[in-house]
C-alpha positions as CSV (number, residue, x, y, z in Angstrom):
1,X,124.8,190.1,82.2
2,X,121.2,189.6,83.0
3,X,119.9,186.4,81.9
4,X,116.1,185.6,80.6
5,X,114.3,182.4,81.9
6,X,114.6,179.8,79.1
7,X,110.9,179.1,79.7
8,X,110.3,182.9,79.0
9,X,112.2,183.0,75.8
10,X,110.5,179.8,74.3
11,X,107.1,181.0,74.6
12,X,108.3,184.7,73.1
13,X,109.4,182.9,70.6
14,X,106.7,180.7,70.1
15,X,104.1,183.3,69.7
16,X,106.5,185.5,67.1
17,X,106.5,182.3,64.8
18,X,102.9,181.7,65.4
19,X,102.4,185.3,64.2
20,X,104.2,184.9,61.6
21,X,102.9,182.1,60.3
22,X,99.4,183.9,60.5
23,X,100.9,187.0,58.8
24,X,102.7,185.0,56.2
25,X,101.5,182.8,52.8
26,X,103.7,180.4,53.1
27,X,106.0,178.1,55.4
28,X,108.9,178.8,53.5
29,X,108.4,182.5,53.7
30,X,108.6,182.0,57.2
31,X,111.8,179.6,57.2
32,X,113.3,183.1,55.4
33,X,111.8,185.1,57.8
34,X,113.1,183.4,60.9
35,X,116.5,183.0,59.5
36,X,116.8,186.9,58.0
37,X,116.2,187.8,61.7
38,X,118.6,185.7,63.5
39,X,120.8,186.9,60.9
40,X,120.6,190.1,61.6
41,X,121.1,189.4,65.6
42,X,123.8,187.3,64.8
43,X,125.8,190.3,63.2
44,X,124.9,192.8,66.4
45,X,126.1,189.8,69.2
46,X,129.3,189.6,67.7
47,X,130.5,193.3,69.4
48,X,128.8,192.6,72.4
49,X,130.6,188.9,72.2
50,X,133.9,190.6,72.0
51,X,133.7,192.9,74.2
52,X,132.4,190.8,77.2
53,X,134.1,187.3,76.3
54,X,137.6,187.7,76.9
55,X,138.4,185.5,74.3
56,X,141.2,186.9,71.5
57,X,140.9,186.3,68.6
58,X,140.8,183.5,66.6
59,X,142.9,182.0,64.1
60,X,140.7,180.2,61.8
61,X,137.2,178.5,60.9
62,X,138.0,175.7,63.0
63,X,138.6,177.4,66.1
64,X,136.1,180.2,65.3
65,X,133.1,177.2,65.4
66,X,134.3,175.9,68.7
67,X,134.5,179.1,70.4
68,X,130.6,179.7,69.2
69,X,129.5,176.8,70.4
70,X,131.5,176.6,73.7
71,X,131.2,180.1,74.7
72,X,129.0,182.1,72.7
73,X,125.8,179.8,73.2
74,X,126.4,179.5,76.8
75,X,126.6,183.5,77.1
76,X,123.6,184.1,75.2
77,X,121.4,181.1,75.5
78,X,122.4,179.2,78.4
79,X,123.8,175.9,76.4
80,X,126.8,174.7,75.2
81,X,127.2,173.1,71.9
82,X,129.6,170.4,70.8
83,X,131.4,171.0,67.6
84,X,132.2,167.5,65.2
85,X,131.6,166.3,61.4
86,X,134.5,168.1,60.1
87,X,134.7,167.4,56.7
88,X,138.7,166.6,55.1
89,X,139.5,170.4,54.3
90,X,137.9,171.6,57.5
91,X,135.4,173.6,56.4
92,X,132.1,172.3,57.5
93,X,131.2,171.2,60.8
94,X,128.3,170.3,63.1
95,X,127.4,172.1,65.9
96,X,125.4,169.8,68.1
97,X,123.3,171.1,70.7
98,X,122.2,169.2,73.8
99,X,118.5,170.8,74.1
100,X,117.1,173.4,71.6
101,X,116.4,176.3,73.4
102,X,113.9,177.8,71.7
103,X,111.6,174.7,72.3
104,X,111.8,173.4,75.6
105,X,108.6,170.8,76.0
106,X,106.6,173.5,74.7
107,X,106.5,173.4,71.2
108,X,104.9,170.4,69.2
109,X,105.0,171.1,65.4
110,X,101.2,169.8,63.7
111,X,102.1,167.6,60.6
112,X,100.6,170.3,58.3
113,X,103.7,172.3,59.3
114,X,106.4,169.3,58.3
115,X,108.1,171.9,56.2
116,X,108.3,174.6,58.7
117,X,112.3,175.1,60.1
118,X,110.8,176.3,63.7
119,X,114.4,177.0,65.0
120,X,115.9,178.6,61.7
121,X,117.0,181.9,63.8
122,X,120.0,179.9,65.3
123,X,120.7,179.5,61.7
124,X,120.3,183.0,60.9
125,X,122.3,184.2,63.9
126,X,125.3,181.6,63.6
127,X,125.6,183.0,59.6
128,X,125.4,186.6,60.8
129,X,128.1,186.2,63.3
130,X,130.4,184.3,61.6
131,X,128.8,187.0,58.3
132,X,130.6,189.6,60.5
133,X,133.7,188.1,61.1
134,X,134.4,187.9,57.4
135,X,133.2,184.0,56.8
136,X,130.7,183.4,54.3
137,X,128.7,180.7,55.5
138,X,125.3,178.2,54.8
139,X,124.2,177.3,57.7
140,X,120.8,174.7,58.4
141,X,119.6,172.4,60.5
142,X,120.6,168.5,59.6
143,X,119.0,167.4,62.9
144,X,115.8,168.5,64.8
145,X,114.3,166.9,67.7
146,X,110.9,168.5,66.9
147,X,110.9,166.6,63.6
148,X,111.2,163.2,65.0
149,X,115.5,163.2,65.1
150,X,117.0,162.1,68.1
151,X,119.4,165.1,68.3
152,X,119.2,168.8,67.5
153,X,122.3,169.1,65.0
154,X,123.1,172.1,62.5
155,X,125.6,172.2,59.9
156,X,128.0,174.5,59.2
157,X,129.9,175.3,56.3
158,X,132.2,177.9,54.6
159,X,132.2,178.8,51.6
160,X,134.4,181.9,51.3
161,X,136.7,184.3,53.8
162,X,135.4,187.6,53.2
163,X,138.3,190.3,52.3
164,X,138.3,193.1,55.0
165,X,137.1,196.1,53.9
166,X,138.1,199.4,55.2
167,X,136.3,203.0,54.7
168,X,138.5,206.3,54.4
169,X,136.8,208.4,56.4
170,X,138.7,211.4,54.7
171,X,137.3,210.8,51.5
172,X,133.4,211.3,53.0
């Protein structure tokens, strides 16, 4: 798979959120923005994920988390995530990242923009995935280096396996 320089991607991005924040009202509307669009590349990696991962399937949330942070982050975005914070039941997690890679030491958010979730498409594309594999997720960051933290950390957590739905194609 061809890869994209991570210094290319963070300035692509970094002019699509400065557009919208020109096209936009408000910050918020942007957060929702940003996260509507991961989420809708989160639920198209997912094929290509299987189909060039070798990885079988998995068996539950658990193991589900640790295979998008070990593998799926390091085939799409060059980084490898470190899953922990399980809650008792096992359904919530943080996926901690080592850089963000949307940022680089490019981005510097101005204090007017306190509110604004820069890097809400990894939220959007981590619910779409796991969206498509049946899990009902909220995913957001808990952690962001551009807002002072000294980690990037998000937080995952389910809230409902999605029944399987099959279509008849005979009755179309």
């Amino acid at each position: 798979m061809e890869k994209l320089s991570g210094e290319l991607l963070s300035m692509t991005y970094g002019s699509l959120v400065t557009q919208l924040l020109k096209d936009l009202d408000h910050v918020q509307v942007v957060n929702e923005q940003l996260e509507k669009m991961g989420f809708n590349i989160g639920i198209r990696l997912v094929d290509e994920f299987l189909a060039k991962a070798g990885v079988g399937a998995c068996q539950d949330f658990r193991e589900t988390c640790e295979v998008i942070a070990r593998v799926g982050l390091k085939m799409f975005l060059g980084i490898s995530g470190e899953v922990g914070g399980w809650n008792s039941e096992m359904s919530a997690c943080s996926i901690s990242l080592p850089e963000n890679p949307l940022c680089h030491d490019f981005v510097e958010l101005p204090p007017a923009l306190g509110d604004l979730c820069y890097s809400n498409l990894l939220c959007g594309v981590v619910r779409g995935a796991l969206e498509e594999l049946h899990m009902k997720v909220n995913v957001f960051f808990l952690k962001d280096t551009l807002k002072g933290d000294d980690a990037t950390e998000i937080r995952v957590e389910l809230k409902q396996i999605l029944a399987e739905t099959f279509v008849d194609d005979e009755d179309n």
